[in-house]
C-alpha positions in Angstrom: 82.3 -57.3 -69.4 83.2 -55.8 -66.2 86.9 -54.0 -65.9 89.4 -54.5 -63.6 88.7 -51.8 -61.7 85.1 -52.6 -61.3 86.3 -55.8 -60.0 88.4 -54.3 -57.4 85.5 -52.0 -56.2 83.1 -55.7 -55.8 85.9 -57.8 -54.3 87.6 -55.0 -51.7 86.2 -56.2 -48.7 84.5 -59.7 -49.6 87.2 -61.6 -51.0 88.3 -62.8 -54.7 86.9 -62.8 -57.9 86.8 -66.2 -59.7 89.1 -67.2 -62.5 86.2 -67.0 -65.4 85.9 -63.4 -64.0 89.8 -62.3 -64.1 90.1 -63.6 -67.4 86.6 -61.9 -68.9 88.1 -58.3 -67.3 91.6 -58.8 -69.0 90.6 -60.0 -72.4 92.3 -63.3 -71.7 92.1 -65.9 -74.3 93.3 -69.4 -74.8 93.3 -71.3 -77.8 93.5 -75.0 -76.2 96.7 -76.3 -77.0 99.4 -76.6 -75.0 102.0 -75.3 -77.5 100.7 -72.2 -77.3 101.7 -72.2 -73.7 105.4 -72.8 -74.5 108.0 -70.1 -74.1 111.3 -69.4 -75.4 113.3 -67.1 -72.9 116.0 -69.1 -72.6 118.9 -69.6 -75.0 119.2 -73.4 -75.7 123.1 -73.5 -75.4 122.6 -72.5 -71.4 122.6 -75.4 -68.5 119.9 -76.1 -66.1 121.8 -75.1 -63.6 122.6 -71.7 -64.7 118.5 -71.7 -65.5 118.0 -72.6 -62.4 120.8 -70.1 -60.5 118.9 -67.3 -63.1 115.5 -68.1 -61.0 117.1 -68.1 -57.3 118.5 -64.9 -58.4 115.4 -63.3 -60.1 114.0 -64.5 -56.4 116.4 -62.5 -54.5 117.7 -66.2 -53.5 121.6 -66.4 -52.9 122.6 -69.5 -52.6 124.9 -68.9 -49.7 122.0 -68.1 -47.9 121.4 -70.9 -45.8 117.0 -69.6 -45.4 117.0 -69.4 -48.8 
C-alpha cells in the first residue's frame, strides 16, 4: 500500500493518481450502501433556505453580491 506521500513524490510532475489509488493510501472503505453515505449535520427543525444561506456563507458567498 503506498502512502500518501509516496504518492505525491510519483504524481509531482506527471499528473494524478487514480481513484482506486487515493483510496488504497487513505485506508478508505465503503460498505456499499447508500445509507452509510447519509449525514446528519443539520438540525431537522431548520429551513432550506437557511441550509442553503449556511452553504453561500461557508463559501464566502454574500448574497448581496451580485458575482456571487
Amino acid at each position: 500500500m503506498a502512502s500518501m506521500e509516496e504518492l505525491n513524490r510519483k504524481y509531482a510532475r506527471s499528473g494524478h493518481p487514480s481513484i482506486e489509488e487515493l483510496k488504497e493510501a487513505q485506508g478508505v472503505t465503503y460498505s456499499g450502501d447508500p445509507k452509510d453515505l447519509v449525514g446528519d449535520f443539520w438540525p431537522e427543525d431548520e429551513s432550506i433556505d437557511d441550509f442553503l444561506a449556511a452553504v453561500d456563507d461557508w463559501r464566502g458567498h454574500r448574497r448581496t453580491d451580485p458575482a456571487a
